[in-house]
Wavefront OBJ file of the C-alpha trace (Angstrom):
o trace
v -8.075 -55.897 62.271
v -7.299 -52.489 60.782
v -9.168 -51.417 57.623
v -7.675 -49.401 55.038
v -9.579 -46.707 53.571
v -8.598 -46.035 49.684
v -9.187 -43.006 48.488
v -11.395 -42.253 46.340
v -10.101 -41.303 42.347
v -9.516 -37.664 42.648
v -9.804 -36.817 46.105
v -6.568 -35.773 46.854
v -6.186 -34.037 43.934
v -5.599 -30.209 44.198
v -8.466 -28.449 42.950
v -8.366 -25.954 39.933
v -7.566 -22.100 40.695
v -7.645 -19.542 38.797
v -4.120 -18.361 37.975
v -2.680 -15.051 39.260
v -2.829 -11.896 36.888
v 0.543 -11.484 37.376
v 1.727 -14.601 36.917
v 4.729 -15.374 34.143
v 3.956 -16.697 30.899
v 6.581 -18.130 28.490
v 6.492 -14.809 26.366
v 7.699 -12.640 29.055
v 8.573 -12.412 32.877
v 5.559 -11.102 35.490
v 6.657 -7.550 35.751
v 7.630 -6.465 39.726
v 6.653 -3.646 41.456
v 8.917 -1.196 39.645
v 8.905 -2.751 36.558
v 4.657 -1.774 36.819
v 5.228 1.562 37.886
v 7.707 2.134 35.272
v 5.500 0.559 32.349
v 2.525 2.473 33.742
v 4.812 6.300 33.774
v 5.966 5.031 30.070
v 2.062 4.154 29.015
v 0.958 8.236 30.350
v 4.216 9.383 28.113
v 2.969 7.568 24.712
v -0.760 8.662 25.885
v 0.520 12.274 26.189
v 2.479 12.278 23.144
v -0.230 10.889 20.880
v -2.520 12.945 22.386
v -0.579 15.972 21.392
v 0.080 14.833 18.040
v -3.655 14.302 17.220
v -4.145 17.944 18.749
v -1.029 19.431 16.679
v -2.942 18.082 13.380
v -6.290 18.886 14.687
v -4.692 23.009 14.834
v -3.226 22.104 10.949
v -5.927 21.264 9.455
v -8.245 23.593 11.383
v -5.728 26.492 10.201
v -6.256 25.364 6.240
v -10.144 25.508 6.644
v -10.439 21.498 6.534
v -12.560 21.272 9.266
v -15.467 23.610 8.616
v -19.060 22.404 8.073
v -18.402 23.849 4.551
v -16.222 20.648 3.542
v -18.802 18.174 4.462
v -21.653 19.889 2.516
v -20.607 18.369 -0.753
v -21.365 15.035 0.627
v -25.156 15.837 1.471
v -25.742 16.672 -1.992
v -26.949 13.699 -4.044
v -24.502 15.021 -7.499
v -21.343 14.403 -5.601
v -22.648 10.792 -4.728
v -23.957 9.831 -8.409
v -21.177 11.740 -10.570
v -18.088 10.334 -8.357
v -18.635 8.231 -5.310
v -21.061 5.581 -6.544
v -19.161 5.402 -9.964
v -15.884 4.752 -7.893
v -17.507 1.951 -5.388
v -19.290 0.343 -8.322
v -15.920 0.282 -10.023
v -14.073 -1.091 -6.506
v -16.724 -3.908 -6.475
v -16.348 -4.914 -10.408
v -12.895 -5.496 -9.885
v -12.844 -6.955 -6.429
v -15.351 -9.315 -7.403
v -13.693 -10.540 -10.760
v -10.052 -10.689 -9.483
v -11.496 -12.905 -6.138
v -13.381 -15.152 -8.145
v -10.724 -15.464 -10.934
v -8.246 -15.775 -7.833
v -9.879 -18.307 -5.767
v -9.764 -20.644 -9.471
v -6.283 -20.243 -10.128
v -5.538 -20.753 -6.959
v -6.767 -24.409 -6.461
v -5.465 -25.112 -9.707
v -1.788 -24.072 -9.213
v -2.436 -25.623 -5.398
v -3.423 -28.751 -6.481
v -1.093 -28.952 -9.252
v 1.641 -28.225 -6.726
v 1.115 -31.665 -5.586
v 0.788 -33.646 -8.603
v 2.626 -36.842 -8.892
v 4.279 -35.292 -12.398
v 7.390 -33.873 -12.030
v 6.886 -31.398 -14.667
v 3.388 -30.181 -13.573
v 5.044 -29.248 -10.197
v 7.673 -27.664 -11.342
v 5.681 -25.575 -13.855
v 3.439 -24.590 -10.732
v 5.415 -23.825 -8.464
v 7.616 -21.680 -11.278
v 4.306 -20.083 -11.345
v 3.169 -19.049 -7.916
v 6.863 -18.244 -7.103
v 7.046 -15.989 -10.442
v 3.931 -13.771 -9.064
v 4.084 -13.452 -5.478
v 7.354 -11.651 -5.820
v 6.311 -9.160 -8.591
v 4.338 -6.623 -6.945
v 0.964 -5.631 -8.092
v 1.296 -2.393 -9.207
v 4.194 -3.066 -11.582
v 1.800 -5.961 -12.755
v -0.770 -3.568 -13.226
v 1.514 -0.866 -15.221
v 2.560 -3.774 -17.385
v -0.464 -5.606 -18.052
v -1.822 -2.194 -18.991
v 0.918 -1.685 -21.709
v 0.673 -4.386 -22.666
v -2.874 -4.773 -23.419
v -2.814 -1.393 -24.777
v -0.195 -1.817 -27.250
v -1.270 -4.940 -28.838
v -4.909 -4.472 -28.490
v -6.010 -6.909 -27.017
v -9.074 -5.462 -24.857
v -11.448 -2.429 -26.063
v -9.761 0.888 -24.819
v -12.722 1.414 -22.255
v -12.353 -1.587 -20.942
v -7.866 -1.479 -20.489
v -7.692 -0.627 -16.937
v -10.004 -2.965 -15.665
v -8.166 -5.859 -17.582
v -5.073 -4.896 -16.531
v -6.375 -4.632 -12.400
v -8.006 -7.786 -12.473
v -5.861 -9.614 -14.283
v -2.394 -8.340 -11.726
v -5.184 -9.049 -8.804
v -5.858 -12.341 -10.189
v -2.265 -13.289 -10.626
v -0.654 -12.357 -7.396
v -4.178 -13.430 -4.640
v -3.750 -16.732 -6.789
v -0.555 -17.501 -6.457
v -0.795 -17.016 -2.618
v -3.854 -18.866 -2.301
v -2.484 -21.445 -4.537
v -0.007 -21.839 -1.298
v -2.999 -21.559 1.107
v -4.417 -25.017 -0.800
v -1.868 -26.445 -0.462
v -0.651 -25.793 2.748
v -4.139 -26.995 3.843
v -4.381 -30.325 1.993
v -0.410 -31.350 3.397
v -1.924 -30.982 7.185
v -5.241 -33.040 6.368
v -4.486 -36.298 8.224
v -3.018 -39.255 5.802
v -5.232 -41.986 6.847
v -8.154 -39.881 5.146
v -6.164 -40.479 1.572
v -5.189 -43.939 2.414
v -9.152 -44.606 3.580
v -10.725 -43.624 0.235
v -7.652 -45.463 -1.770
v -8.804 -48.668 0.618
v -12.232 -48.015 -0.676
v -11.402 -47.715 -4.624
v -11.539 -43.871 -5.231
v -9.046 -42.344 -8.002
v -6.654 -39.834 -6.515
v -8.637 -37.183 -8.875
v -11.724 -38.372 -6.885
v -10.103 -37.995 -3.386
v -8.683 -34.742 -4.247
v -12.141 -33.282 -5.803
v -14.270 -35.092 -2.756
v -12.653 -35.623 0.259
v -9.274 -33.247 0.257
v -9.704 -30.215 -1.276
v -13.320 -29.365 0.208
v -11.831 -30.268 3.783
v -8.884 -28.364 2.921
v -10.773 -24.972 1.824
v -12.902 -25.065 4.926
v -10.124 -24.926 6.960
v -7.957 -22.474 5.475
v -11.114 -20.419 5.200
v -9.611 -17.256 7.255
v -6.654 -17.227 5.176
v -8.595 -17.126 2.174
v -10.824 -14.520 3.458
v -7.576 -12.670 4.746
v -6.616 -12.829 1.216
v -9.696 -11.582 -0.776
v -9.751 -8.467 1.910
v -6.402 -7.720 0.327
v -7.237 -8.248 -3.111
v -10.690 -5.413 -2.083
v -7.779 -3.020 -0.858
v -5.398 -3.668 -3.460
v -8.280 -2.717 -6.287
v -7.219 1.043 -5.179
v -4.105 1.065 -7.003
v -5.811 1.093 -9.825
v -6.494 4.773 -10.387
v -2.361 5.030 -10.692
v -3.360 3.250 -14.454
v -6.121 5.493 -14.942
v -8.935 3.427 -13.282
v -12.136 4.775 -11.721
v -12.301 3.234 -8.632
v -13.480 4.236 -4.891
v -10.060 6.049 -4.413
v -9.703 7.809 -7.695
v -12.795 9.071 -6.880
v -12.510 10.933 -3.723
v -9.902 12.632 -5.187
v -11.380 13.957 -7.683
v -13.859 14.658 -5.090
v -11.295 16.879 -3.561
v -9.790 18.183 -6.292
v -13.239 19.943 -7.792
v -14.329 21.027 -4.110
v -11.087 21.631 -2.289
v -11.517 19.056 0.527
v -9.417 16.731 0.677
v -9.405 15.643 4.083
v -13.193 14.996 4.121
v -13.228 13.221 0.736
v -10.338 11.228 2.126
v -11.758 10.132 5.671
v -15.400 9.549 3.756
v -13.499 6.940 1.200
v -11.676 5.545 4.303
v -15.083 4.763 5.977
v -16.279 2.943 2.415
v -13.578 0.816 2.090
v -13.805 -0.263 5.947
v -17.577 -0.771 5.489
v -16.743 -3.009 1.923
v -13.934 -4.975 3.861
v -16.686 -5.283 6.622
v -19.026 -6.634 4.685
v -16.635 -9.271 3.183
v -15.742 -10.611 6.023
v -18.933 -10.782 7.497
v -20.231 -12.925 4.379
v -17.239 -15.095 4.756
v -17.325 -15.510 8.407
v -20.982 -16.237 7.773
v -20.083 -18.797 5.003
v -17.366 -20.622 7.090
v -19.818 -21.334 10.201
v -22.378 -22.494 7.439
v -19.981 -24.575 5.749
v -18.344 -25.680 9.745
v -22.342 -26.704 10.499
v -22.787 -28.889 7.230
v -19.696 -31.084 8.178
v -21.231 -31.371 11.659
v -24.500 -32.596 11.190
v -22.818 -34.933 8.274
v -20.444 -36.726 10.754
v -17.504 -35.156 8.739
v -14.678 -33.808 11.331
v -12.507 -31.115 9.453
v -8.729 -31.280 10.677
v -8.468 -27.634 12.891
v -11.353 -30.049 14.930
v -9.550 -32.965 15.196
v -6.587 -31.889 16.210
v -8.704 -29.686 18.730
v -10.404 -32.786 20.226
v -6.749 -34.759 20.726
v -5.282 -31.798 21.803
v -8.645 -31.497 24.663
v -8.317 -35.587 25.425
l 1 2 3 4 5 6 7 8 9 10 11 12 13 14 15 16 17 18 19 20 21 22 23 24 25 26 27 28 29 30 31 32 33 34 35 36 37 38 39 40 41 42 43 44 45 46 47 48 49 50 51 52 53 54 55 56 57 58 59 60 61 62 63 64 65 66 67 68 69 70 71 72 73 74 75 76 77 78 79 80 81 82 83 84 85 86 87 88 89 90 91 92 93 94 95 96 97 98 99 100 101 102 103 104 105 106 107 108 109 110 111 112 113 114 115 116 117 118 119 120 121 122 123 124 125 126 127 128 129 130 131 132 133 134 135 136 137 138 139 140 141 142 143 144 145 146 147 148 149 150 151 152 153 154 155 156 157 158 159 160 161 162 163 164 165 166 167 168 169 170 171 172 173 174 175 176 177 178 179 180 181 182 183 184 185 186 187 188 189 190 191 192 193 194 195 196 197 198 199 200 201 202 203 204 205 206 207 208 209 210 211 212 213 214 215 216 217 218 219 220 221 222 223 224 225 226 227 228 229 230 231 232 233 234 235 236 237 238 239 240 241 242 243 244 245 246 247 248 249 250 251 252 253 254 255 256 257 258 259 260 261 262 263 264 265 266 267 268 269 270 271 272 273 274 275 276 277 278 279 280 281 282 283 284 285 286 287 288 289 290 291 292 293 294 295 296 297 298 299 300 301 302 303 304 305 306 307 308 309
């Protein structure tokens, strides 16, 4: 009598290897021989080229006296820090801070009113988020300044500030307002249909279960966002506002280097949009670890674990 041996599960399944550098991906075709030796002579062209730009502007500058240990004596000097560049970040942060706090409100309010059962709420929403993400901010600036100017309706001292958070405000809260709402549509449906099993008001489910799921996801975006609103605080000084910008100029302007003042405010604003995104990363794993240990899976997870079974 002959026995038949069954395999066991898995046994005659190929085992997993690592897959080829070189091998094709659906974005592009694995390169041949002469395709790589091409790429690679084309790669030493850019490399020479850029290299030859930065020393071309390296010469320039050296020529105008930019570069001398002369320009960057200003900035050891504890005047030129207190009379223009701490005035000018103080003045970045102000407004940053306001317009992202004002922005993140307005935001959930037009996103949540985007998808309110009334017809006219909706419409009135979305008239509004549409309206201000196609104005740009600096025209919203130059009018808001006008028109607070001309019919009074902030202190003179205090005009230019009103007028850059306000256009911040407006235009990071109409694209957050999208953001919201983007992120409470791809919340799963049975969570809504759950809490309406259980009794909850659709004010309830939106305040406790949606919108707190949905801001934890679209956390990047958001951060994404109030970076922009930190940058976008520099075109303030076109409306007269002292800000980290206006600053270094005049920085340059009273010492004659410009380049210096420049790549100094360039280093601020990298180590301010630094900082902001290492508080919100920080926040976001926080926030990631609370629904965790509570048994609450946010939807970028979920669809994570189907996607992984």
């Amino acid at each position: 009598m002959t026995t038949v041996q069954t395999p066991t599960p898995g046994a005659d399944a190929p085992k997993s290897r690592k897959a080829p550098a070189d091998r094709a991906t659906v974005l592009y075709d694995a390169p041949g021989p002469k395709a790589k030796v091409r790429n690679n002579i084309l790669s030493g062209v850019v490399l020479a080229v850029l290299l030859f730009g930065a020393y071309f502007v390296y010469v320039k500058f050296d020529e105008k006296g930019q570069l001398t240990s002369a320009k960057w004596e200003p900035f050891t000097e504890s005047t030129t820090w207190t009379t223009y560049l701490i005035p000018g970040i103080q003045g970045t942060i102000v407004a940053a801070g306001l317009s992202i706090v004002f922005a993140l409100i307005l935001g959930a309010v037009l996103g949540v009113a985007r998808l309110s059962d009334h017809k006219p709420v909706r419409v009135i929403a979305g008239f509004v988020v549409e309206l201000f993400r196609a104005i740009p901010v600096l025209i919203l600036m130059i009018f808001l300044y006008q028109f607070y100017a001309e019919y009074a309706v902030f202190k003179s001292r205090y005009l230019a500030l009103a007028a850059v958070v306000t256009g911040l405000t407006l235009y990071n809260g109409s694209v957050i307002a999208e953001i919201v709402r983007s992120g409470i549509n791809s919340l799963p449906k049975g969570q809504t249909e759950a809490a309406k099993a259980i009794g909850l008001r659709k004010g309830q489910i939106m305040r406790m279960i949606l919108l707190p799921q949905a801001v934890t996801a679209m956390l990047p975006a958001i951060v994404s966002q109030m970076v922009v609103a930190l940058k976008d605080s520099a075109l303030g000084y076109i409306i007269g506002y002292v800000e980290v910008v206006r600053s270094g100029q005049q920085v340059g302007a009273f010492y004659g280097n410009y380049l210096p003042a420049l790549i100094i405010v360039a280093i601020i604003m990298i180590a301010l949009n630094s900082l902001l995104t290492y508080l919100a990363t920080a926040l976001e794993k926080r926030l990631r670890r609370g629904k965790k240990s509570t048994g609450v899976v946010l939807a970028g997870d979920a669809t994570q674990q189907g996607l992984s079974t």
